[in-house]
N, C-alpha and C positions, 0 to 999 in steps of 0.2 A: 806446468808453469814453474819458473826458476822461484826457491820458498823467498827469495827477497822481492819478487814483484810480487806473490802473493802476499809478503808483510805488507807491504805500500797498498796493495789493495784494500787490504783488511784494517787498516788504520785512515786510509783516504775518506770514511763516511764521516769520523769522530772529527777530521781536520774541516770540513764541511758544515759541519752541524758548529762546527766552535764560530767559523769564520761568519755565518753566516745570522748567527746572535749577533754580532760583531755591525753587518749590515741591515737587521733588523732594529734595532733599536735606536735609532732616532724618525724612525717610523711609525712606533706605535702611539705618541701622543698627538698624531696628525690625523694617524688614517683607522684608530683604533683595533683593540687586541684581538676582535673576533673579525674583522678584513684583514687582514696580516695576516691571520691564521687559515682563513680561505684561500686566499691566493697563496701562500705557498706549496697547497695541495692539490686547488682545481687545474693548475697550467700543468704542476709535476705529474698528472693521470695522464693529461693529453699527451703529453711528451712520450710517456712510457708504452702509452698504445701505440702510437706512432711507431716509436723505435720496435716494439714489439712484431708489426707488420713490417715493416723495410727489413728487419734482420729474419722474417722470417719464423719467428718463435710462434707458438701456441699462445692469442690474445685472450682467447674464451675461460671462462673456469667451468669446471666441470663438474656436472650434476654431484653427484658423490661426493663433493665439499663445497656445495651453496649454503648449508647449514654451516660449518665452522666459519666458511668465509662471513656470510653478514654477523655474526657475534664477534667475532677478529674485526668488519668494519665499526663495530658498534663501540666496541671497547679501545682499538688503538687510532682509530679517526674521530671518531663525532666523541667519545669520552675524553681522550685524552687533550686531544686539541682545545675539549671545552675548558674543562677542568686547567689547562694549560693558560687558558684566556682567562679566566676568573681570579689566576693567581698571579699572572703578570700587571691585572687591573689593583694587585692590593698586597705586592710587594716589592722589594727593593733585589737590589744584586745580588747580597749578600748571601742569607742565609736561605733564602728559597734559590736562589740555583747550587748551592748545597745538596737542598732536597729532590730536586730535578733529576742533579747528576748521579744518588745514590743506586738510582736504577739498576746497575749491575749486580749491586749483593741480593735485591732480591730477587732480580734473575737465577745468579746462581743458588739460591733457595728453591726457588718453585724447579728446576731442573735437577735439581738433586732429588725432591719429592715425585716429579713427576716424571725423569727420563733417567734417577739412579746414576746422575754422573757423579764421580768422583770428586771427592774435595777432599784433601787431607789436611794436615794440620801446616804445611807450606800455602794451600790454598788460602784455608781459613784468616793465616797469617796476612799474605796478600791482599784479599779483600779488607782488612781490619786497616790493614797501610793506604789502600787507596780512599777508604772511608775516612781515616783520618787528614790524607793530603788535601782533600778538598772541602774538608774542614779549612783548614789554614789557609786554602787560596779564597773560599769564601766568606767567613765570616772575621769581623774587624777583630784586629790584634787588641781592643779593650776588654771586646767580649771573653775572647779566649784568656785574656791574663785575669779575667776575675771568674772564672768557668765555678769559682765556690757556689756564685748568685744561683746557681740554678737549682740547687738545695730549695731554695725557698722560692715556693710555689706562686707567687704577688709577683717576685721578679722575673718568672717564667712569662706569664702573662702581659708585662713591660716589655719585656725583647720580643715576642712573637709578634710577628705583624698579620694581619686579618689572612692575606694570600697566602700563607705558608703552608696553611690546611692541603688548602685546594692544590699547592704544588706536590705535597706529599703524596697526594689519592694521585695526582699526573703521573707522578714516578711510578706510583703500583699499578697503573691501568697501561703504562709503554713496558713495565714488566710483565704484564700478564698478556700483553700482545707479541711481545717479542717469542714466546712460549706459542701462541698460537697461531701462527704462521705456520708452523711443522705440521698441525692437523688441518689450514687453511690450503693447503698444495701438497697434501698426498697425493692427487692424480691432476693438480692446476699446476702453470708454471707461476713461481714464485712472484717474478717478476711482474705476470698478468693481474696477480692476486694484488700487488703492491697499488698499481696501476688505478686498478677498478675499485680500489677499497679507499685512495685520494679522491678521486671522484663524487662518486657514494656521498662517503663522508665529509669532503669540503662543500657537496651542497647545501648542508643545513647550516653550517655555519656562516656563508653568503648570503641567505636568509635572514638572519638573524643581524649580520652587520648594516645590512639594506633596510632592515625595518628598524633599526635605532637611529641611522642618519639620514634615511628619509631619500632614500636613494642619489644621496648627493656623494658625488666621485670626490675621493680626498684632493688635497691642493697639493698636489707634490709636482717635485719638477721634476725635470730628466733625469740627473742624479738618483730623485728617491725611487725613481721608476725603474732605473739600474741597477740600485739598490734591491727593490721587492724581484726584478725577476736574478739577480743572482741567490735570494735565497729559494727562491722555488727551483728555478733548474738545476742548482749543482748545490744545494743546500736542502732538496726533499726529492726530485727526481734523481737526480745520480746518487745522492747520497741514502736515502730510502732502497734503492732498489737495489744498491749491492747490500745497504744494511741486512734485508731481510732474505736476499740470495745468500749469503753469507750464516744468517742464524740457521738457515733451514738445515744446511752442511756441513756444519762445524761444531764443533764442543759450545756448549750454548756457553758455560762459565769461562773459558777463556778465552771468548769471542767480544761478552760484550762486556770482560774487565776493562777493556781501550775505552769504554765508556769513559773510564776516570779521565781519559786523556783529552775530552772534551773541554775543561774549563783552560785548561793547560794551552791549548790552540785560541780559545776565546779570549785570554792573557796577552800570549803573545802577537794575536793579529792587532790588538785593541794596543799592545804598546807601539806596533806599528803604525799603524793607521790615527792614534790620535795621542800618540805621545807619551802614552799612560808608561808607568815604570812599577815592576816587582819592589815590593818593600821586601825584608830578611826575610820573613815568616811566610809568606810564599812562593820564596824560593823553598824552602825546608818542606812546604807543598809539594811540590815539582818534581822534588825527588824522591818525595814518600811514593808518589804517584807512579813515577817511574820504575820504582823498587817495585813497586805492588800489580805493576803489569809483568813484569818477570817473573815475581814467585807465581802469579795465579796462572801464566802460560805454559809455565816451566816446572810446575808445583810434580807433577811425577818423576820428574828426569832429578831434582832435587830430593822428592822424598826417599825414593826407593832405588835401592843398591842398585849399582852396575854391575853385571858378571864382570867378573876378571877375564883377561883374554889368555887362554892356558898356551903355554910356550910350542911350537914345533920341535919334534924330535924327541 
């Protein structure tokens, strides 16, 4: 595959997952956080099976990784999703999708401890740029011009809002799934793994949304129903299933630094679609963010010397 359709591939989940925050949220104060969270998992399994038979691939998982696979469904479906829904019920834009998007540095942590990848001090640098970009694209430019308050611990507990918790443990539990995928399809296809583990795991949370509203179908109209299935089929099935096609084969650190690129795509669809406009300070985002997906992709070809090419003759 030519490496610029494989870039556009490997950044296609993070445009997905932005876009589709984008059309998730004027849905969740309808049809609630833990419905939203079901349906864009239970339709994205059926889709994946589907497409997994028409194209022919291996649907089943195999004995051999039914143990990783239901702790990889436990902790990247029914955890994270939950945990995801706890903290969207109890916080704002700001500093919890901060904590959401940090997901990457501790990616590249547990894969350093766990598969010895490399990070050098271009990486380190990298992730520390895209940690800080979305700082700036997340949290209000008050917050950040008085960042002294945070000294004093009363003021800490003013800024945090109840959800923040819950989005933190979200970020560490899609972290520590993104890692478990590689032992989830040792011998399953990745894809099948993706599939079956949306399934699994978006039933308890349809459970759960059906016995708080009583089995009563949210009021939405055509649009919001446009709405719910673009983020399930191209916002958790297309975008899940190259996401974790992708972690299984790739340098885990410089796969899911595009992670940063997520609020970035959620920015700009959101100035499109409703008008919204970049203030300075997250432009100054955008491009930390930017900066910081090239050192952490490009962190060897940067750190360490090129031969010289010795002359003919």
């Amino acid at each position: 595959m030519p490496p610029l359709r494989l870039w556009l591939l490997m950044v296609l989940p993070f445009v997905l997952w932005g876009t589709a925050m984008t059309a998730m949220a004027p849905l969740l104060s309808s049809g609630g956080s833990w419905l939203v969270a079901a349906l864009r998992l239970l339709p994205a399994g059926v889709v994946l099976i589907i497409w997994s038979l028409v194209t022919g691939r291996s649907w089943r998982i195999d004995g051999r990784d039914l143990g990783w696979f239901l702790l990889f469904t436990l902790v990247d479906a029914c955890l994270f999703q939950a945990l995801l829904a706890r903290g969207l019920e109890g916080t704002g834009a700001g500093l919890g999708s901060v904590l959401i998007d940090s997901q990457p540095l501790l990616v590249a942590l547990l894969a350093r401890i766990l598969f010895a990848d490399s990070i050098n001090p271009v990486g380190w640098l990298g992730l520390a740029l895209g940690l800080a970009g979305i700082l700036c694209l997340g949290v209000p430019a008050d917050l950040l011009g008085h960042w002294w308050l945070l000294l004093d611990p009363p003021q800490i507990r003013q800024l945090l809002q109840p959800g923040e918790g819950w989005m933190l443990m979200a970020a560490l539990a899609m972290a520590v799934g993104t890692v478990l995928i590689r032992y989830a399809s040792r011998h399953s296809d990745p894809v099948a793994v993706t599939a079956w583990h949306m399934l699994l795991g978006g039933a308890p949370l349809l459970l759960i949304a059906e016995w708080q509203s009583g089995w009563i179908a949210p009021a939405w109209t055509a649009l919001d129903w446009a709405r719910m299935g673009f983020a399930s089929l191209f916002g958790s099935a297309l975008a899940y299933g190259l996401f974790f096609w992708f972690a299984n084969r790739r340098d885990l650190t410089s796969f899911s630094s595009l992670g940063f690129l997520t609020p970035v795509f959620a920015l700009a669809t959101g100035g499109w679609l409703l008008g919204e406009r970049l203030d300075w300070l997250q432009w100054v985002g955008v491009l930390m963010v930017l900066l910081s997906v090239i050192c952490v992709s490009q962190r060897k070809r940067l750190w360490e010397p090129q031969p010289l090419q010795q002359p003919l003759g």
